[in-house]
PQR file with spaces between the fields and no chain letter, atoms N, CA, C, O and H, PARSE charges and radii, in Angstrom:
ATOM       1  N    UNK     1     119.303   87.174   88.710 -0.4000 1.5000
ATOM       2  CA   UNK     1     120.274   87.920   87.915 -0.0000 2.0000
ATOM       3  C    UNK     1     120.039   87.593   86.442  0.5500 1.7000
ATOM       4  O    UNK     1     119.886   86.429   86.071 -0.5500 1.4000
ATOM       5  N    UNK     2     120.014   88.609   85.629 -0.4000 1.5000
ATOM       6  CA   UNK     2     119.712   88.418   83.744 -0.0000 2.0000
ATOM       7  C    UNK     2     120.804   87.660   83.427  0.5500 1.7000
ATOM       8  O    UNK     2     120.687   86.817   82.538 -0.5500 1.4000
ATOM       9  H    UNK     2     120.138   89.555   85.930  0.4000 1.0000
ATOM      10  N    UNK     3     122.099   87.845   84.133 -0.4000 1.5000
ATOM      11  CA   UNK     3     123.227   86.701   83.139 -0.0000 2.0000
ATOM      12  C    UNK     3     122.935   85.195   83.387  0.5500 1.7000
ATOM      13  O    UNK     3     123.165   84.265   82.614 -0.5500 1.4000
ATOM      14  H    UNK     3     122.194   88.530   84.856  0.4000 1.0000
ATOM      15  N    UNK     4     122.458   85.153   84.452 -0.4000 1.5000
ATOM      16  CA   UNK     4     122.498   83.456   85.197 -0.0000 2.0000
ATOM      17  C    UNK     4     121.511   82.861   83.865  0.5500 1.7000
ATOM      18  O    UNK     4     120.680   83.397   83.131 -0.5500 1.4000
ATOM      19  H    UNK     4     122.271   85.908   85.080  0.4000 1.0000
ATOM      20  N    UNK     5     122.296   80.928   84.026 -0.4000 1.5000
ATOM      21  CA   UNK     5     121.655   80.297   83.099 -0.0000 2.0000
ATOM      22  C    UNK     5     120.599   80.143   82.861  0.5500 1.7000
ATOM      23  O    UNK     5     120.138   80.260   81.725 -0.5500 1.4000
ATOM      24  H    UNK     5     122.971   80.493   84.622  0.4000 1.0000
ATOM      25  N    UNK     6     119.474   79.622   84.612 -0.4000 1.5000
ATOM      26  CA   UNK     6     118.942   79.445   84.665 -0.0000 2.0000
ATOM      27  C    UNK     6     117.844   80.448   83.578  0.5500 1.7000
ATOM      28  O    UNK     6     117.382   80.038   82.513 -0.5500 1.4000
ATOM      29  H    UNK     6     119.848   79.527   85.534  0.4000 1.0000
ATOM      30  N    UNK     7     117.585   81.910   84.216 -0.4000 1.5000
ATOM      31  CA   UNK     7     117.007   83.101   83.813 -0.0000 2.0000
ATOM      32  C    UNK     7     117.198   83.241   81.824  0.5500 1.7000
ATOM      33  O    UNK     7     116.364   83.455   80.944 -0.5500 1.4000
ATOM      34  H    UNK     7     117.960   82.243   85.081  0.4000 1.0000
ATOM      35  N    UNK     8     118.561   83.016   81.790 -0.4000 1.5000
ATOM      36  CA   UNK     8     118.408   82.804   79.934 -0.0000 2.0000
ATOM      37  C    UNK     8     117.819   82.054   79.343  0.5500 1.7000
ATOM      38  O    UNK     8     117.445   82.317   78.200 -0.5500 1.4000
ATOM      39  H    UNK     8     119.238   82.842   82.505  0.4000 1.0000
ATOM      40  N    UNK     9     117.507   80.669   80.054 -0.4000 1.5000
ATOM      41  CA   UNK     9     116.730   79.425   79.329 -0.0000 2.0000
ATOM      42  C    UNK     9     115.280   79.818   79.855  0.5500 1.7000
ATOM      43  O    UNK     9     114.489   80.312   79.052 -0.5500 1.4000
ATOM      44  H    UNK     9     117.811   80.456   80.982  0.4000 1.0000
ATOM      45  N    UNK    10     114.958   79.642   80.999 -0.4000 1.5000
ATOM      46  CA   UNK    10     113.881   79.992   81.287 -0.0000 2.0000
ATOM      47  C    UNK    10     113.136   81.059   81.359  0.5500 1.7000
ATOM      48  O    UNK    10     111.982   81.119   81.783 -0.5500 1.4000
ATOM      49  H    UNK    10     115.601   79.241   81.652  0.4000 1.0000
ATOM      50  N    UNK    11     114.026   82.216   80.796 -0.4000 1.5000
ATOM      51  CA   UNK    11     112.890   83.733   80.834 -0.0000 2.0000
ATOM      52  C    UNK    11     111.935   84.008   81.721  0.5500 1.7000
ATOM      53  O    UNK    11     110.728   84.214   81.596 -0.5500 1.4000
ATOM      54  H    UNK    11     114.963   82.168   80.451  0.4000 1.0000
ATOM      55  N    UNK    12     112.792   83.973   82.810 -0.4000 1.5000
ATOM      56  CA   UNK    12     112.116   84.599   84.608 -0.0000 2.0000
ATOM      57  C    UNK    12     113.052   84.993   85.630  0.5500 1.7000
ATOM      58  O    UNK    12     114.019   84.436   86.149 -0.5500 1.4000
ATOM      59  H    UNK    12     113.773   83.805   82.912  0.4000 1.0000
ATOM      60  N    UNK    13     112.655   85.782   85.731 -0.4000 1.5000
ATOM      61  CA   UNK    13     113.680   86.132   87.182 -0.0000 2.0000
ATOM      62  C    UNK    13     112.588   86.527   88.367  0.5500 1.7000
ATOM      63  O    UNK    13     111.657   87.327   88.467 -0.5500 1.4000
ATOM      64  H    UNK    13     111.869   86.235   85.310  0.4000 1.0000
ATOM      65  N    UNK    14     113.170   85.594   89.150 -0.4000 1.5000
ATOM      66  CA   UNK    14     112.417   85.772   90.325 -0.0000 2.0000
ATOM      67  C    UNK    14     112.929   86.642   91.819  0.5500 1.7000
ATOM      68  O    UNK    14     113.907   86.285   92.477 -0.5500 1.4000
ATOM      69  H    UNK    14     113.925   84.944   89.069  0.4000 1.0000
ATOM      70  N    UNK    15     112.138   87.714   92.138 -0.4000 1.5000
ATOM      71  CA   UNK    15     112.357   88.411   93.070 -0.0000 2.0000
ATOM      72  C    UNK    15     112.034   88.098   94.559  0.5500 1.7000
ATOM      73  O    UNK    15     111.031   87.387   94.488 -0.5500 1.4000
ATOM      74  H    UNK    15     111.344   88.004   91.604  0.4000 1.0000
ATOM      75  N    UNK    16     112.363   88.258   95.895 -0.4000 1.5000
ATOM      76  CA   UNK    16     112.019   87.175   96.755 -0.0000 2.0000
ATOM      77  C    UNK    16     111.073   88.512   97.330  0.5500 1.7000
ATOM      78  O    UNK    16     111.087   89.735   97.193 -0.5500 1.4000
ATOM      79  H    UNK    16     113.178   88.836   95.952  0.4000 1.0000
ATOM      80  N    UNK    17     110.340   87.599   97.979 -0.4000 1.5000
ATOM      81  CA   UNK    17     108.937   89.124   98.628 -0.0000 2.0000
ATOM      82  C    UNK    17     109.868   89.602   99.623  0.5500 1.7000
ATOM      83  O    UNK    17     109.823   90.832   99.612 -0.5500 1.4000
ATOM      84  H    UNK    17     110.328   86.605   98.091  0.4000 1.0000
ATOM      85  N    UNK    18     110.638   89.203  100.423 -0.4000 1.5000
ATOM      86  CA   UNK    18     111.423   90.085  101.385 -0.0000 2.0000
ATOM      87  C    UNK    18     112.122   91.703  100.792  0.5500 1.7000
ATOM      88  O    UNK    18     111.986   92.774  101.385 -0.5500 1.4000
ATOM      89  H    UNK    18     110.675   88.204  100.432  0.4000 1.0000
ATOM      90  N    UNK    19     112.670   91.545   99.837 -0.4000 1.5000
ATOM      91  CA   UNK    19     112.657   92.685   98.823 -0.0000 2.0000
ATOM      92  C    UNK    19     111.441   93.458   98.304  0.5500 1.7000
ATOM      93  O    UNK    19     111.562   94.683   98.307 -0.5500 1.4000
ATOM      94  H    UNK    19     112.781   90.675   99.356  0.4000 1.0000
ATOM      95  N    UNK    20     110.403   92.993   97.902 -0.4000 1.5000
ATOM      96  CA   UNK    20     108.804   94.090   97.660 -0.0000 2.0000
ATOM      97  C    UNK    20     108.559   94.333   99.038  0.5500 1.7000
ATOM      98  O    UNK    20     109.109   95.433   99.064 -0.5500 1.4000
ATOM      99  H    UNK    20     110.304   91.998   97.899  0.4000 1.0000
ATOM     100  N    UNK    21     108.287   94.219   99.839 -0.4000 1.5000
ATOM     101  CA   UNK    21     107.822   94.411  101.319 -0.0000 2.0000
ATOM     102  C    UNK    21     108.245   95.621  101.920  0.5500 1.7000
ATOM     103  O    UNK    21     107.586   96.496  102.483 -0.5500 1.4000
ATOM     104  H    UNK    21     107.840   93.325   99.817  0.4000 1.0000
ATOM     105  N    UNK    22     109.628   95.504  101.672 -0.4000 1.5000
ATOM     106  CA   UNK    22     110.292   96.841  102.688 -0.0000 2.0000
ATOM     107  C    UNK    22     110.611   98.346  101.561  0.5500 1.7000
ATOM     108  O    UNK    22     109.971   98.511  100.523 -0.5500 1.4000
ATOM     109  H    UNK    22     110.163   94.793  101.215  0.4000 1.0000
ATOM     110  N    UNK    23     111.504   99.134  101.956 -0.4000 1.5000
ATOM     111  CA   UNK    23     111.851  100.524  101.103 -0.0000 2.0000
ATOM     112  C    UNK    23     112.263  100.134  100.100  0.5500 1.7000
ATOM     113  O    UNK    23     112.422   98.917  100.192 -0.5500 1.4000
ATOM     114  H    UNK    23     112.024   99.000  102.799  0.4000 1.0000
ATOM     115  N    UNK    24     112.702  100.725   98.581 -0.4000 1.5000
ATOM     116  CA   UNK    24     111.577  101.762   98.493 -0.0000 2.0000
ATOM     117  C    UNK    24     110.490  101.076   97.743  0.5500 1.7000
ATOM     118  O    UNK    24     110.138  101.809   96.819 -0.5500 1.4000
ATOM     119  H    UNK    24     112.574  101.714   98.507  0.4000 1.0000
ATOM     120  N    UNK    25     109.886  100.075   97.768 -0.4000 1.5000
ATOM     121  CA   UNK    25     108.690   99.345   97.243 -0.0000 2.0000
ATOM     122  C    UNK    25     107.505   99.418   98.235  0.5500 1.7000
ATOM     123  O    UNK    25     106.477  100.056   98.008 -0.5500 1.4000
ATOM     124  H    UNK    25     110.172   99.480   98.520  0.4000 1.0000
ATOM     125  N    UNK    26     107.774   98.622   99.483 -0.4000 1.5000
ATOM     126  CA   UNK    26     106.831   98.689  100.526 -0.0000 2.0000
ATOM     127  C    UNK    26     105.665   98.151   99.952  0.5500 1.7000
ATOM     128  O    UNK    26     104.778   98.974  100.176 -0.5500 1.4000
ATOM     129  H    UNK    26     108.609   98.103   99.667  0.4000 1.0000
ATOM     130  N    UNK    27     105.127   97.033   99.221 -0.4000 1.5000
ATOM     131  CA   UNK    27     104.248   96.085   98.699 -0.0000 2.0000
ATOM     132  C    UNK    27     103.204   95.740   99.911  0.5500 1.7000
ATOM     133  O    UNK    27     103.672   95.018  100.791 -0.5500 1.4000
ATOM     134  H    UNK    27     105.848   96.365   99.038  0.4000 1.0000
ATOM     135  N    UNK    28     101.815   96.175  100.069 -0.4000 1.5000
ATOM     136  CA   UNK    28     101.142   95.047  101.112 -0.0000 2.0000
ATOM     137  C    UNK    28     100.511   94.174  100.825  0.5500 1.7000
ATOM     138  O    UNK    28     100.385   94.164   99.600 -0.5500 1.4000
ATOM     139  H    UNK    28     101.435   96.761   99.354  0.4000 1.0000
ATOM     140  N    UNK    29      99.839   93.111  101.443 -0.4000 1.5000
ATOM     141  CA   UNK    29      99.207   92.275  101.292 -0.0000 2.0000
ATOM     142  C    UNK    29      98.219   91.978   99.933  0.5500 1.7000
ATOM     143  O    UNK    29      97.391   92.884   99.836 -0.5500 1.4000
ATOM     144  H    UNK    29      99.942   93.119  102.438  0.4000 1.0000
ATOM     145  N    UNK    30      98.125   91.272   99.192 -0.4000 1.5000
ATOM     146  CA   UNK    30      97.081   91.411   98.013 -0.0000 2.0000
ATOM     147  C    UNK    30      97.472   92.853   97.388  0.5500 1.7000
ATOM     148  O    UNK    30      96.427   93.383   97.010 -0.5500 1.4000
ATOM     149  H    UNK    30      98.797   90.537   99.271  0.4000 1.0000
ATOM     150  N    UNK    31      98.279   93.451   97.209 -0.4000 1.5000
ATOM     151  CA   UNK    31      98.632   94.535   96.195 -0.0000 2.0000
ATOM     152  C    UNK    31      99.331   93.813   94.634  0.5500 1.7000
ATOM     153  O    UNK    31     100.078   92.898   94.287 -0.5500 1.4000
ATOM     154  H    UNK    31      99.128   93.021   97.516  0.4000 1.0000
ATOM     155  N    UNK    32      98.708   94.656   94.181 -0.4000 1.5000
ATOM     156  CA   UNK    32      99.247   94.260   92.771 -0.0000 2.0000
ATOM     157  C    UNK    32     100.905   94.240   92.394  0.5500 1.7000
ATOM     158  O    UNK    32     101.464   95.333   92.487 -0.5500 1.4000
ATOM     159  H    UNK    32      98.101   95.399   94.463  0.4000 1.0000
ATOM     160  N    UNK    33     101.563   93.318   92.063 -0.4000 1.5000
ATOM     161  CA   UNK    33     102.944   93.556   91.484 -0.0000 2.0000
ATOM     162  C    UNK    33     103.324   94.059   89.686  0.5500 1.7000
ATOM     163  O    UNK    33     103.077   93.376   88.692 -0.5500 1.4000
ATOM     164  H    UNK    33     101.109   92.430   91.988  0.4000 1.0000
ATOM     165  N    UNK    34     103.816   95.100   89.709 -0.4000 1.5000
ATOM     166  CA   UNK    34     103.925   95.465   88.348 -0.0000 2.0000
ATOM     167  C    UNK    34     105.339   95.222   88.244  0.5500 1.7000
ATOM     168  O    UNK    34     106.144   94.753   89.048 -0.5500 1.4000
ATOM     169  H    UNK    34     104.017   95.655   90.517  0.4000 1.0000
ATOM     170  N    UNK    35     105.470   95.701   86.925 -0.4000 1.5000
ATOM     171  CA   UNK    35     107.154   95.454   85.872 -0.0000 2.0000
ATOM     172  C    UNK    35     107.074   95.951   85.022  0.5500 1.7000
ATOM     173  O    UNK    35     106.025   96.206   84.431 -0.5500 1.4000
ATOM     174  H    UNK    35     104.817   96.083   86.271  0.4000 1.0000
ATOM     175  N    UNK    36     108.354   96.287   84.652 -0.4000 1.5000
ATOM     176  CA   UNK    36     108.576   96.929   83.395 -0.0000 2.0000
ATOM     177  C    UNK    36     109.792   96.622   83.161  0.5500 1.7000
ATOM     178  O    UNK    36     110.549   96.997   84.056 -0.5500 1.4000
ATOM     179  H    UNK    36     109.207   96.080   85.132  0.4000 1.0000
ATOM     180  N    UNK    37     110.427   95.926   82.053 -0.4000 1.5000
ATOM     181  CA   UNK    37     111.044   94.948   81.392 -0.0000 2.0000
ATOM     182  C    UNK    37     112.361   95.717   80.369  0.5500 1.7000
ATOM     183  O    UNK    37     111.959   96.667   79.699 -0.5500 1.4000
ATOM     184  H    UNK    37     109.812   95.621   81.325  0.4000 1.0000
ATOM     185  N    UNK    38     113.505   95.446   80.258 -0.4000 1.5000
ATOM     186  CA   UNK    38     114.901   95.911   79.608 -0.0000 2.0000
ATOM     187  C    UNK    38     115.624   95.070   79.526  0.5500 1.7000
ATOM     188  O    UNK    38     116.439   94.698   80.371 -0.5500 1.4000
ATOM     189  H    UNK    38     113.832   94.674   80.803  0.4000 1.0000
ATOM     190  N    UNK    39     115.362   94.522   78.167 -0.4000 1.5000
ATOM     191  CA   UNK    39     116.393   93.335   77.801 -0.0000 2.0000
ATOM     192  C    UNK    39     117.841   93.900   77.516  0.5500 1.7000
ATOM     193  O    UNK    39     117.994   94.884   76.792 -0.5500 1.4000
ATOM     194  H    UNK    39     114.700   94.824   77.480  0.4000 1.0000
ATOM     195  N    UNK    40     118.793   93.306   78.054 -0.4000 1.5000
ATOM     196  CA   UNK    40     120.063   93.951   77.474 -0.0000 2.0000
ATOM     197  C    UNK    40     121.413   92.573   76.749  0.5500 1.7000
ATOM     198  O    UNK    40     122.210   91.814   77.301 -0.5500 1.4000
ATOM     199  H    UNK    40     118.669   92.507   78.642  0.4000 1.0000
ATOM     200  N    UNK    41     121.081   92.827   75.440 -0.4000 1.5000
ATOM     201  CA   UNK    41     122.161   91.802   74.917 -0.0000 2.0000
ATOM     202  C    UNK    41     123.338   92.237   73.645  0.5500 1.7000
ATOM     203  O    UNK    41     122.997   93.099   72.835 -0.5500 1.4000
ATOM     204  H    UNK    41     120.434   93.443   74.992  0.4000 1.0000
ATOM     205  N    UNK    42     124.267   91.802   73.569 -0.4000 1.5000
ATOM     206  CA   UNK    42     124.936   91.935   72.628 -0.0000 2.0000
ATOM     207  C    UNK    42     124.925   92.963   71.794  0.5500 1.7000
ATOM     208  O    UNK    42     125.974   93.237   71.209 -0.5500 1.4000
ATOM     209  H    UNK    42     124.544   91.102   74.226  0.4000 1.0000
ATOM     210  N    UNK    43     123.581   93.849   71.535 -0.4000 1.5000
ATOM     211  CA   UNK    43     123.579   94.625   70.803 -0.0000 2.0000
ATOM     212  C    UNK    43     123.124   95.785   71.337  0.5500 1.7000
ATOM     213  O    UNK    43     123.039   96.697   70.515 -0.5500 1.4000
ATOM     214  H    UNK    43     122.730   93.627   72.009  0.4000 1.0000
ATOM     215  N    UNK    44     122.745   96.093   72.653 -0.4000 1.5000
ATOM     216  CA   UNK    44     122.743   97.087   73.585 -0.0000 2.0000
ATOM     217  C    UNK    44     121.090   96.758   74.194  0.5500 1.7000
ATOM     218  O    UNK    44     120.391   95.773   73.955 -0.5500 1.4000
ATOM     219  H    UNK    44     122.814   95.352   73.320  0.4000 1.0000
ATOM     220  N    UNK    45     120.773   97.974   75.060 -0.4000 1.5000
ATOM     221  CA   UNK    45     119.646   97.662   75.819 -0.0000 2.0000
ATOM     222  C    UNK    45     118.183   98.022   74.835  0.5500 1.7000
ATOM     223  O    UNK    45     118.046   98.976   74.068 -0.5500 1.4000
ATOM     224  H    UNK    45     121.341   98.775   75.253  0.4000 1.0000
ATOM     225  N    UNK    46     117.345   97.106   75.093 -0.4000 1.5000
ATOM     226  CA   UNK    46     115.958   97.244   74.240 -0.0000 2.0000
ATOM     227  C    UNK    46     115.701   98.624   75.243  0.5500 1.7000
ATOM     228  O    UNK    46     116.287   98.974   76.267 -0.5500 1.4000
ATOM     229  H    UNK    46     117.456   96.332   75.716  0.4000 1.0000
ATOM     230  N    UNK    47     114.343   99.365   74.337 -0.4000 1.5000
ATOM     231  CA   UNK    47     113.619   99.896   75.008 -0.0000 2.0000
ATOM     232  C    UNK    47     112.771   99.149   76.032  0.5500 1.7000
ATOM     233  O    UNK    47     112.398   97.993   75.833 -0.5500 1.4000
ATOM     234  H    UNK    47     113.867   99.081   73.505  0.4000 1.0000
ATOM     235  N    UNK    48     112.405  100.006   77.402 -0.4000 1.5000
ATOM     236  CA   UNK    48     111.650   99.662   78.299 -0.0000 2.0000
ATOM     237  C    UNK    48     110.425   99.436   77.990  0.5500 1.7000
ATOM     238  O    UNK    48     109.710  100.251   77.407 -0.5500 1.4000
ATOM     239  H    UNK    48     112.708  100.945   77.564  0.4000 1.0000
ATOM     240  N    UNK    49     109.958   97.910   78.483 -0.4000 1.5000
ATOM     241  CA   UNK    49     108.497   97.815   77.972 -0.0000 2.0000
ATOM     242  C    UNK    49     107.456   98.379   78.853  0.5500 1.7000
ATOM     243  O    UNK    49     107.767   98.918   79.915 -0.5500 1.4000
ATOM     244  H    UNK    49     110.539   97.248   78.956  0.4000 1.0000
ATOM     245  N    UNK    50     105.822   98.241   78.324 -0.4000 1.5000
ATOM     246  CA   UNK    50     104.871   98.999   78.892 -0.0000 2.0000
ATOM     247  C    UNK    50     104.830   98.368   80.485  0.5500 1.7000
ATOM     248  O    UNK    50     105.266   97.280   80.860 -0.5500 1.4000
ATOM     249  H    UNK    50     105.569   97.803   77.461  0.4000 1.0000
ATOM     250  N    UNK    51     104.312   99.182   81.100 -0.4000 1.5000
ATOM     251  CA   UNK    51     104.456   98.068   82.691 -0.0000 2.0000
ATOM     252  C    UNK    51     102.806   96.905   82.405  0.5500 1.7000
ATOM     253  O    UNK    51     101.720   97.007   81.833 -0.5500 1.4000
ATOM     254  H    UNK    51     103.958  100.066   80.796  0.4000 1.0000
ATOM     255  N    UNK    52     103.546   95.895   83.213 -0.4000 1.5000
ATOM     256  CA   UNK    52     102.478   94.775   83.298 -0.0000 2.0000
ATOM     257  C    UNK    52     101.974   94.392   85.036  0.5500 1.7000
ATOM     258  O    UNK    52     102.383   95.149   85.916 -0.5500 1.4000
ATOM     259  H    UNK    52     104.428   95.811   83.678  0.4000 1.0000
ATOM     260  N    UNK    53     101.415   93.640   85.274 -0.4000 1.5000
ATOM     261  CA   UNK    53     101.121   93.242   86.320 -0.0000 2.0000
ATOM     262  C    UNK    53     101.437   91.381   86.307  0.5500 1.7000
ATOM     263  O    UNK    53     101.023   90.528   85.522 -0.5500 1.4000
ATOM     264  H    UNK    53     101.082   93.025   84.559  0.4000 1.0000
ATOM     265  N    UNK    54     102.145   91.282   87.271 -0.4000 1.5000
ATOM     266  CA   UNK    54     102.521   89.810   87.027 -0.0000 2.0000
ATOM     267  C    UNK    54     101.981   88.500   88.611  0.5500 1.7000
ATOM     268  O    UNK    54     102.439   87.371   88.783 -0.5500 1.4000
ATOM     269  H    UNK    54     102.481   91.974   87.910  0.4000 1.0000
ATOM     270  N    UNK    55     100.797   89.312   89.592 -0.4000 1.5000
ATOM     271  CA   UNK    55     100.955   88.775   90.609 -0.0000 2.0000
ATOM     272  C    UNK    55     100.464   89.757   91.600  0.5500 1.7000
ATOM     273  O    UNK    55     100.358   90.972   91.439 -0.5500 1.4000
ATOM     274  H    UNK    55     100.425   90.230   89.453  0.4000 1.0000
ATOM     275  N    UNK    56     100.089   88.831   92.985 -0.4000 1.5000
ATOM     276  CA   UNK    56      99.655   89.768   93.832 -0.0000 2.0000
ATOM     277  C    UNK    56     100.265   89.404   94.991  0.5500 1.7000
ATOM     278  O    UNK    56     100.166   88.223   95.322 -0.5500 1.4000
ATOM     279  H    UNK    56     100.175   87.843   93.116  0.4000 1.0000
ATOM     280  N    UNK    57     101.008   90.323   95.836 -0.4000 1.5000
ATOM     281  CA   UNK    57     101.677   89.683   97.213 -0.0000 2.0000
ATOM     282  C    UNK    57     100.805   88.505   97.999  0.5500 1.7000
ATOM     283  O    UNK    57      99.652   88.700   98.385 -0.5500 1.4000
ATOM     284  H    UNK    57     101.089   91.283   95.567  0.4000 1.0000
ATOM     285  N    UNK    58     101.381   87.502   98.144 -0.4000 1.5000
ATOM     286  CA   UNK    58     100.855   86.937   98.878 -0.0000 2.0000
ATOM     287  C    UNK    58     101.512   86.109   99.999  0.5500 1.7000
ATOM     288  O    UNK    58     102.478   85.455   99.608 -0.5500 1.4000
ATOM     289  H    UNK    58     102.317   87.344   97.830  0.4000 1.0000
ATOM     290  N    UNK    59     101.173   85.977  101.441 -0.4000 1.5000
ATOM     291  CA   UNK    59     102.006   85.647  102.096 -0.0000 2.0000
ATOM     292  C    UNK    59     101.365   84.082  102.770  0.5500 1.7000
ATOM     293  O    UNK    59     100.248   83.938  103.266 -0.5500 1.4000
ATOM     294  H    UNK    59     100.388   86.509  101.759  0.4000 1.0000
ATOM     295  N    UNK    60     102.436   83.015  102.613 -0.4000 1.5000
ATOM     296  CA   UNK    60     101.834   81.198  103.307 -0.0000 2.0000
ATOM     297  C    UNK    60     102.333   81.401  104.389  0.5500 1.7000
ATOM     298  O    UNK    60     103.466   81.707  104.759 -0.5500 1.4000
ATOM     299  H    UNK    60     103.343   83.132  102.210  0.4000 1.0000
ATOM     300  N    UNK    61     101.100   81.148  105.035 -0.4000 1.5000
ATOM     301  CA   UNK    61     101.193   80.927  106.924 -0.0000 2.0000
ATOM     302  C    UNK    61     101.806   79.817  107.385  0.5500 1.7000
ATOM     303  O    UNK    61     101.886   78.957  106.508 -0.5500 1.4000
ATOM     304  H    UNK    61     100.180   80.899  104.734  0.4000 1.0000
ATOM     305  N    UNK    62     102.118   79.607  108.083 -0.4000 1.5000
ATOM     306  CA   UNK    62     102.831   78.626  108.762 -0.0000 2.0000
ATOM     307  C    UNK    62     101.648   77.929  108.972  0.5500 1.7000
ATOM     308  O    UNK    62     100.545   78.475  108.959 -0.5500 1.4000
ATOM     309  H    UNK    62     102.052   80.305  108.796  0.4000 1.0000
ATOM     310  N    UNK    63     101.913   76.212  109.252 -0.4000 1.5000
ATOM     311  CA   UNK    63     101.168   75.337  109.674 -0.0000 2.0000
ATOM     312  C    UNK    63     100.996   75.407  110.781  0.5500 1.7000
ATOM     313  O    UNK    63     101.861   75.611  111.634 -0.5500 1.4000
ATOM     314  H    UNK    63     102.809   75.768  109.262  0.4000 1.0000
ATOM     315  N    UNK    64      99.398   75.186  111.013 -0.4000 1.5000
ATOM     316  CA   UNK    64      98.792   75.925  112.662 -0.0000 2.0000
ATOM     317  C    UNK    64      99.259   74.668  113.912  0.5500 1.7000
ATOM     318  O    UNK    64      99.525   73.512  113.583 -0.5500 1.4000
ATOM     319  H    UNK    64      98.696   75.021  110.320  0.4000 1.0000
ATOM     320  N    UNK    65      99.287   75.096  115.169 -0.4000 1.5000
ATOM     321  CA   UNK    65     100.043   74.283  116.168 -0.0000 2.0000
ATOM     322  C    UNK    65      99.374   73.946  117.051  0.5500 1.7000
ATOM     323  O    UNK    65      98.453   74.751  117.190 -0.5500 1.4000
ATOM     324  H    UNK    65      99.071   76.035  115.436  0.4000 1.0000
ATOM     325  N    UNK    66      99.329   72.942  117.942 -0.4000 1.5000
ATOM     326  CA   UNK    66      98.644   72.471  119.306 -0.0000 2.0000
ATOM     327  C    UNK    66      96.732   72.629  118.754  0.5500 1.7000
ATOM     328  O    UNK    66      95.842   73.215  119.370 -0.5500 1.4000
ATOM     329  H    UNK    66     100.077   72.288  117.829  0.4000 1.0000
ATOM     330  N    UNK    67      96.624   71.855  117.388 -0.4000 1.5000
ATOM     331  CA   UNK    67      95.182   71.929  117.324 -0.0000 2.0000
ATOM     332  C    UNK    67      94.621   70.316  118.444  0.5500 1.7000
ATOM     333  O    UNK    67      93.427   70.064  118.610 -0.5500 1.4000
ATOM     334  H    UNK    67      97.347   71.379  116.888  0.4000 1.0000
């Protein structure tokens, strides 16, 4: 969330892949993640920035069993 502290000091907001994965994103494997950015403070909303690429889906396997 943009209000939370954390996200104001640190300038990130993090999205969880369970959200890119399904509708209406549907993200697969090694696909590129883009953004496009709208700061909104005190003095109303910036313009939308150019889109970027910040990342590529990637999914950690579980630790393998009965080796």
């Amino acid at each position: 969330m943009g209000t939370s502290a954390y996200t104001l000091t640190n300038r990130v907001c993090n999205i969880k892949l369970d959200t890119l994965i399904v509708a209406p994103y549907s993200l697969t494997l090694n696909q590129e993640i883009w953004a496009k950015i709208i700061a909104i403070n005190f003095y109303g909303e910036s313009p939308i920035s150019s889109a970027g690429k910040g990342g590529l889906v990637k999914l950690i396997p579980d630790a393998p069993i009965n080796l």
